[in-house]
TIDREN-988242 format. One record per residue (C-alpha): residue in three letters; residue number from 1; x, y, z. Coordinates in nm, 2 decimals, always signed. Layout:
<atoms>
{resn->Ala	resi->NUM	u->X	v->Y	w->Z}
...
</atoms>
This chain:
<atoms>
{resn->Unk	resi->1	u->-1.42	v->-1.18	w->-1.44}
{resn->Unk	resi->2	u->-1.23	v->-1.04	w->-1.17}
{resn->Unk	resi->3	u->-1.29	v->-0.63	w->-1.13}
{resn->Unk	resi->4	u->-1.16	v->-0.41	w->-0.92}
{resn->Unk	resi->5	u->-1.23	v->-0.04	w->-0.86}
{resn->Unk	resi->6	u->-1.02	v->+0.19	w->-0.69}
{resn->Unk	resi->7	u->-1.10	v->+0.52	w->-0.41}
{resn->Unk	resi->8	u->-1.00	v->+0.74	w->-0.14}
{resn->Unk	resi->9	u->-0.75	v->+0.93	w->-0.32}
{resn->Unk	resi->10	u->-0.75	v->+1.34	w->-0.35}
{resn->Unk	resi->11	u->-0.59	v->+1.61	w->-0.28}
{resn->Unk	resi->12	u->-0.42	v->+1.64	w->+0.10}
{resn->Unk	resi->13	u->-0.14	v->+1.89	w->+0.24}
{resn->Unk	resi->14	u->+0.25	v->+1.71	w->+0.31}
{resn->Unk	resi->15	u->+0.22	v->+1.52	w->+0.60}
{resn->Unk	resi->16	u->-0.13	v->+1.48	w->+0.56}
{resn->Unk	resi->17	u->-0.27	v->+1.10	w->+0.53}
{resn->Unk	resi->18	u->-0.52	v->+0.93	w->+0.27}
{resn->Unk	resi->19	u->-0.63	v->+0.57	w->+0.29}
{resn->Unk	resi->20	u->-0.68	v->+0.39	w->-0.07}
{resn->Unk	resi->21	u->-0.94	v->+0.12	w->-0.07}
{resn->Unk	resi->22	u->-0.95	v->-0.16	w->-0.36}
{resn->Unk	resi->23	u->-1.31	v->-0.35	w->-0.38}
{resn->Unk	resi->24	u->-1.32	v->-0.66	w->-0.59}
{resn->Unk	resi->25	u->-1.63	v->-0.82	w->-0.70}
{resn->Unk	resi->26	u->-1.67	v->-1.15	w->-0.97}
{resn->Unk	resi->27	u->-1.47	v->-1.34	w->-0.73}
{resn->Unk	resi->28	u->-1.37	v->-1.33	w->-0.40}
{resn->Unk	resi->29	u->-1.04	v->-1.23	w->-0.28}
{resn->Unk	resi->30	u->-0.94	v->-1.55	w->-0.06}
{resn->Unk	resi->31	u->-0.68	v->-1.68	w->-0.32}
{resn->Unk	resi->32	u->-0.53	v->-1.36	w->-0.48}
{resn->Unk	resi->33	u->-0.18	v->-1.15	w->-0.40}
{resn->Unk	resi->34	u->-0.31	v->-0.77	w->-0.44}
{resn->Unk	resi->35	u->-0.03	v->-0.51	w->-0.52}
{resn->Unk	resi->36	u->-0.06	v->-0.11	w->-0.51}
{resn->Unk	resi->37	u->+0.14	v->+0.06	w->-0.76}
{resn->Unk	resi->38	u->+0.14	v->+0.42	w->-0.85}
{resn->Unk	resi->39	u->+0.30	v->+0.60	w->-1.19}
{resn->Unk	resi->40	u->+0.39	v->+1.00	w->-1.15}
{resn->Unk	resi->41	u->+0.39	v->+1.25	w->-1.46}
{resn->Unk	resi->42	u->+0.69	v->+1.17	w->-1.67}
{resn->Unk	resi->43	u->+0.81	v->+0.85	w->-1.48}
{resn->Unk	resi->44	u->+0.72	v->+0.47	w->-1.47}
{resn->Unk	resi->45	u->+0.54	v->+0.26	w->-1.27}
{resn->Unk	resi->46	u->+0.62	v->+0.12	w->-1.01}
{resn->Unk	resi->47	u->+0.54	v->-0.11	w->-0.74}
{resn->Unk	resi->48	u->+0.47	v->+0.01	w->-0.41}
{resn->Unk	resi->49	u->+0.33	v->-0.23	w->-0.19}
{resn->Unk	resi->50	u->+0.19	v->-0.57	w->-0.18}
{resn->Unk	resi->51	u->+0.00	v->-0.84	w->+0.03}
{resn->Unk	resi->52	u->+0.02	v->-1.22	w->+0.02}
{resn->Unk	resi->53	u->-0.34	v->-1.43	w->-0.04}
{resn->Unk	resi->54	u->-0.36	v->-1.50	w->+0.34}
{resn->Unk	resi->55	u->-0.23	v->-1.16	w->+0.40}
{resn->Unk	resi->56	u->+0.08	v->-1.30	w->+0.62}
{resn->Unk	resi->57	u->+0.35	v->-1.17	w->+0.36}
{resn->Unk	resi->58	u->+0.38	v->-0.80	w->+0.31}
{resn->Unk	resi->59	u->+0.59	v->-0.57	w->+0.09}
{resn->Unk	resi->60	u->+0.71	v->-0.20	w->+0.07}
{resn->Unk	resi->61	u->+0.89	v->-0.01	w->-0.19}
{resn->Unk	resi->62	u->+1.20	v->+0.15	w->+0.00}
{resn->Unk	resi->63	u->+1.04	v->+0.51	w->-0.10}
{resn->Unk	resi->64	u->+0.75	v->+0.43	w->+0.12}
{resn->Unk	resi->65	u->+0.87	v->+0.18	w->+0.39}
{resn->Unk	resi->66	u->+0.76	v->+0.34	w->+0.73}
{resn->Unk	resi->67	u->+0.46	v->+0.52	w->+0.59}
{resn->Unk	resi->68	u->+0.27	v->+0.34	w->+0.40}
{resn->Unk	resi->69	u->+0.03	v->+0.01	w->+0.59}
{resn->Unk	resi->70	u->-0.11	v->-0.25	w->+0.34}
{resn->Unk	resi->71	u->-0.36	v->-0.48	w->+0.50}
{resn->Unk	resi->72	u->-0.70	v->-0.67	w->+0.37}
{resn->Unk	resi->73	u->-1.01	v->-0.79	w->+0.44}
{resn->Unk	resi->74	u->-1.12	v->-1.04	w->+0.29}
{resn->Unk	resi->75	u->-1.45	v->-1.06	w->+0.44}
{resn->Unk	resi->76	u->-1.52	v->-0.71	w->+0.24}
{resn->Unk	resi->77	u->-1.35	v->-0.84	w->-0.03}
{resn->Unk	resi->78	u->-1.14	v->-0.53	w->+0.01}
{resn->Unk	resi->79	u->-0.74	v->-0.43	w->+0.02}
{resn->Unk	resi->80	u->-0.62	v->-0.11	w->+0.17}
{resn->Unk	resi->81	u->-0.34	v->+0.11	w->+0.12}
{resn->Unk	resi->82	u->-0.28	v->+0.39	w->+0.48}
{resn->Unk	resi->83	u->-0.05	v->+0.65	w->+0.33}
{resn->Unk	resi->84	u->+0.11	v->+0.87	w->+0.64}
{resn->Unk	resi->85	u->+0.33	v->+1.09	w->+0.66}
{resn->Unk	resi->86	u->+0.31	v->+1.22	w->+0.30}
{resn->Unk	resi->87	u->+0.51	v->+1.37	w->+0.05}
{resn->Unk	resi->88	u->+0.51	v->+1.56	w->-0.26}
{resn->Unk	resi->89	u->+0.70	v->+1.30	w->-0.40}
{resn->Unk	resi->90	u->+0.42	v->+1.07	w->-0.35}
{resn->Unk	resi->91	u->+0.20	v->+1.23	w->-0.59}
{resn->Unk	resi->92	u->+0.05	v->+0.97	w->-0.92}
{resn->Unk	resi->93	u->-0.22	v->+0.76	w->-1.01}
{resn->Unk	resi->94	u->-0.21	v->+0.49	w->-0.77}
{resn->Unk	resi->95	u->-0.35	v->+0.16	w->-0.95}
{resn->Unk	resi->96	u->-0.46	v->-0.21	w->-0.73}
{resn->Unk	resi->97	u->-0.39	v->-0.48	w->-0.93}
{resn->Unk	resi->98	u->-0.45	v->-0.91	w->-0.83}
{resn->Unk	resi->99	u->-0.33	v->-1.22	w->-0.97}
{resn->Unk	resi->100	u->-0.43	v->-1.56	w->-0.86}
{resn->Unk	resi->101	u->-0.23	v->-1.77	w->-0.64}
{resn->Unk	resi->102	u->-0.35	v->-2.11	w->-0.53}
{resn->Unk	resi->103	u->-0.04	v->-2.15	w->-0.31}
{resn->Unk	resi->104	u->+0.06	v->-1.92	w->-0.06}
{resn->Unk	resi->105	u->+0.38	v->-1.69	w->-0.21}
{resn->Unk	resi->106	u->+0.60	v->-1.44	w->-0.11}
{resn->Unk	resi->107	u->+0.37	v->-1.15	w->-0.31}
{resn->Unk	resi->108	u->+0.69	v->-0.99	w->-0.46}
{resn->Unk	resi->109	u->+0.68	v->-1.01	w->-0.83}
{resn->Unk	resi->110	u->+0.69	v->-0.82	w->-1.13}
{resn->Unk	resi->111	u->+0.38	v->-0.62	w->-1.27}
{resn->Unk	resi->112	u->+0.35	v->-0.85	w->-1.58}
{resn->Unk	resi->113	u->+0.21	v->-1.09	w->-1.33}
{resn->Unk	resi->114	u->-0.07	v->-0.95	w->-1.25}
{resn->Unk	resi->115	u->-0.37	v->-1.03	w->-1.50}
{resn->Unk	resi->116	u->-0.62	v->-0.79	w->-1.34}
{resn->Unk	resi->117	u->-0.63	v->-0.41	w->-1.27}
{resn->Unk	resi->118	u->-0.83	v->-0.12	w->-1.13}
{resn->Unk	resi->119	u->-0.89	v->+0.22	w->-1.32}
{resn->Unk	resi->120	u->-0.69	v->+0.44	w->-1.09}
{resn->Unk	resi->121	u->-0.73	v->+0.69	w->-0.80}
{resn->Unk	resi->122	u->-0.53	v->+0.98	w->-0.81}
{resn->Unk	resi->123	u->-0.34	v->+1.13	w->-0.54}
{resn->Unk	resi->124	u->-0.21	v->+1.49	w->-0.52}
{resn->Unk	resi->125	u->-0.01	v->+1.60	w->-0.23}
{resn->Unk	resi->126	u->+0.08	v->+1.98	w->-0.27}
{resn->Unk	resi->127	u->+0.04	v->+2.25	w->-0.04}
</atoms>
């Protein structure tokens, strides 16, 4: 089965910058839409990025847009999430998740899609 293990997160200063890393292994990456999404103390989650199989379609939460850089590698079997610029606001357990899609998609959709998920890395951004 499909796992996937999250990293790079900690503690950083506002405006400081982190870069999340999500390594799969049991399957390569070539045919799945990876999306980053993050839950804060006391609020839901919610979706914050997300990049298409081929990695030609790419999507940002408005809280983020401007920031934040998706990309992936599929040669490293690897997705990453650059977070500039950031916020106290952006503080939670940031959490890659991957579905697989044969066919190339927009990668918008909702979180019930996704059928496989990482543990977590949490982010802190406090002075």
């Amino acid at each position: 089965q499909l796992q996937l293990v999250e990293s790079g997160g900690g503690l950083v200063q506002p405006g400081g910058s982190l870069r999340l890393s999500c390594a799969a292994s049991g399957f390569t990456l070539d045919y799945y839409t990876i999306g980053w999404f993050r839950q804060a103390p006391g609020k839901e989650r919610e979706g914050v990025s997300c990049i298409s199989n081929s990695g030609s379609r790419t999507n940002y939460a408005n809280s983020v847009k401007g920031r934040f850089t998706i990309s992936r590698d599929n040669a490293k079997n690897t997705v990453y999430l650059q977070m500039n610029s950031l916020k106290p606001e952006d503080t939670a357990i940031y959490y890659c998740a991957a579905v697989w899609t044969p066919v190339q998609y927009t990668c918008v959709m909702p979180s019930s899609f996704y059928t496989s998920w990482g543990q977590g890395t949490q982010v802190t951004v406090s002075s």
